[in-house]
N, C-alpha and C positions, 0 to 999 in steps of 0.2 A: 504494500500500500504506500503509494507516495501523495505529499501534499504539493501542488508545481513539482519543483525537479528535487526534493528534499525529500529522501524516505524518513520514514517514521521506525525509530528505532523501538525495538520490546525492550521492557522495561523488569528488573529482574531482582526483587526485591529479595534480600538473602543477608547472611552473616558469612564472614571469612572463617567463621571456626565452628560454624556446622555442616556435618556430614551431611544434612540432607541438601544445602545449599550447595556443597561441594559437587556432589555428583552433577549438577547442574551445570554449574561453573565449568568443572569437567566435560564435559557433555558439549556444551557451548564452543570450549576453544579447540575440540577433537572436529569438530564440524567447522571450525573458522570463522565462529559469527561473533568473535568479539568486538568488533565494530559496528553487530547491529543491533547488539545486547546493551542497556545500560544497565549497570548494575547500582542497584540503591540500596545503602548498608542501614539494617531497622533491630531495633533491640523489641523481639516480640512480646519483651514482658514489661514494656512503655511501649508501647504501637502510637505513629502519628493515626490521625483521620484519615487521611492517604491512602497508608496501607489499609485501615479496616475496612476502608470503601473496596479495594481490594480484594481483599479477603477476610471477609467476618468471624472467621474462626482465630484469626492472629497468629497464623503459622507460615511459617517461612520454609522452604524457599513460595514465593508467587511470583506467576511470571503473565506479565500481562503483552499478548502479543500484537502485531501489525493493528490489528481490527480492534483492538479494547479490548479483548475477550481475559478476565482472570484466569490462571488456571491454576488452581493451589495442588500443593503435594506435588514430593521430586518427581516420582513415580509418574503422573499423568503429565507432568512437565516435555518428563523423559521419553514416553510415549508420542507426544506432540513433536517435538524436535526430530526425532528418528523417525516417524512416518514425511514430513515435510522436507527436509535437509539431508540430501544423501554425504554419507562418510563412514557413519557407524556401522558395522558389520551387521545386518538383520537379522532375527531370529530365523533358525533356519526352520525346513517344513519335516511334518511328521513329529514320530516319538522325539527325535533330539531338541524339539521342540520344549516341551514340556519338563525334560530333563535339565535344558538353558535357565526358564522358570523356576523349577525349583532351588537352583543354586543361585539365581536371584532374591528370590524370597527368603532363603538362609541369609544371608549377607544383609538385607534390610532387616532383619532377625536381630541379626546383630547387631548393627547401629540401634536398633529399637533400647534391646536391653543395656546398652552401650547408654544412653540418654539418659533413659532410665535412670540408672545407676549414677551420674551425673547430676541429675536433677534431685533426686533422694541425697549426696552427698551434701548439698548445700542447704539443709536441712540443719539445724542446730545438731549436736551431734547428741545429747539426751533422748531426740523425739525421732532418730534414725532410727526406720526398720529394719533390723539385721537380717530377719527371714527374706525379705523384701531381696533384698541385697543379693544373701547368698543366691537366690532361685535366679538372677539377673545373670549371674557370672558364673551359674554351671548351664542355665541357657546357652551364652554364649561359646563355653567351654564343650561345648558338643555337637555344636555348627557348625565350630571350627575345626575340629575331626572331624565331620560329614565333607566339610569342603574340601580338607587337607588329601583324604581319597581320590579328589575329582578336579585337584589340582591341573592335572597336566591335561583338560579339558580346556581350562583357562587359556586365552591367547594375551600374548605380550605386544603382539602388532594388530594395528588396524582392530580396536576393540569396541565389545557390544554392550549393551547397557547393563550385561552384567558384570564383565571385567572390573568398567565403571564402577560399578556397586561393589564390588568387592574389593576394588583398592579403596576408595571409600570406608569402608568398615575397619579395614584393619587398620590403615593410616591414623584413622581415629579413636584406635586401639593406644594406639603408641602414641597419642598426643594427650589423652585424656587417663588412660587407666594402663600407663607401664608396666604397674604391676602385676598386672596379668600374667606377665610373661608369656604370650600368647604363641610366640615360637617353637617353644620348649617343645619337643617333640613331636614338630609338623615341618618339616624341612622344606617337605615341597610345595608348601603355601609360603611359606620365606622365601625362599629362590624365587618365586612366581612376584613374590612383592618386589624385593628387590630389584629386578629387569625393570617391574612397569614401573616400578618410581623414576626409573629415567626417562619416562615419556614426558615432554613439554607441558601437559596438560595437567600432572602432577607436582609438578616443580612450580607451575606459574599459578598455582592453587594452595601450594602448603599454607597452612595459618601460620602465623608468629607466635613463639613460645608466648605464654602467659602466667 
């Protein structure tokens, strides 16, 4: 959509140091539209007017495209992106289908319990749920053995929204909850991280310690 000769850039309301913005951000510069992305930095727990007009729910990432249209959640973002903008590897047809899915939806699993666990730490530490807690990070701890299996499924070039999703997750393993030690005895989801942290899209995405 252009106005005269000025296109109308989407507009991509997110934080640098969340996963679900990431994958987005991600998403964005694997396809090359950061030039038709603006990204607008919002603390969803002070939302301007803006954003809520946005998205009523106050969750980030939102990404409002060419037309106005809001489209909240990485997930339907990512969906939109990859149906419109070819670059991303598409999910392929038949069963490997589904099998793609599911090791996406493990990986957004984890970010989930990954937040979770984030959002409960910041919590006065009296009124923390330990049960809460523990069930977050053996969640996580057995997704990540499900994935570490289905490693070498994973591609290090030319990746699809679940590669995305699963550097994603773990990167924000090791920015938020180190001590995980989420390595320790998954080699071959390590090796698979390390290759794709050298993809541009990862590097020009890292958050800034905090």
């Amino acid at each position: 959509m252009t106005t005269g000769t000025r296109a109308v850039k989407m507009r991509l309301y997110c934080s640098k140091t969340s996963p679900y913005s990431r994958k987005v951000r991600m998403a964005v510069d694997e396809l090359g539209l950061t030039d038709a992305v603006e990204e607008v930095l919002v603390d969803p727990f002070g939302p301007t007017q803006e954003f809520l007009t946005a998205n009523p729910l106050a969750k980030i990432p939102t990404l409002v495209n060419e037309r106005g249209d809001a489209l909240p959640d990485s997930r339907l973002i990512l969906e939109y992106l990859a149906s419109r903008y070819p670059g991303l590897t598409p999910l392929p047809r038949g069963l490997r289908r589904w099998e793609v899915l599911r090791r996406s939806q493990l990986a957004d699993g984890v970010i989930d319990a990954a937040v979770a666990t984030v959002l409960e730490k910041r919590r006065p530490e009296g009124i923390r749920y330990t049960p809460w807690l523990d069930r977050q990070a053996a969640a996580i701890q057995r997704a990540l053995d499900a994935l570490n299996t289905e490693a070498s499924f994973l591609a290090a070039e030319r990746p699809g929204v679940c590669e995305i999703t699963c550097g994603a997750a773990l990167a924000y393993l090791d920015f938020r909850l180190p001590y995980l030690e989420w390595r320790k005895n998954r080699n071959a989801l390590a090796d698979w991280l390390g290759a794709f942290q050298q993809r541009p899209s990862m590097q020009r995405t890292q958050p800034s310690p905090q």
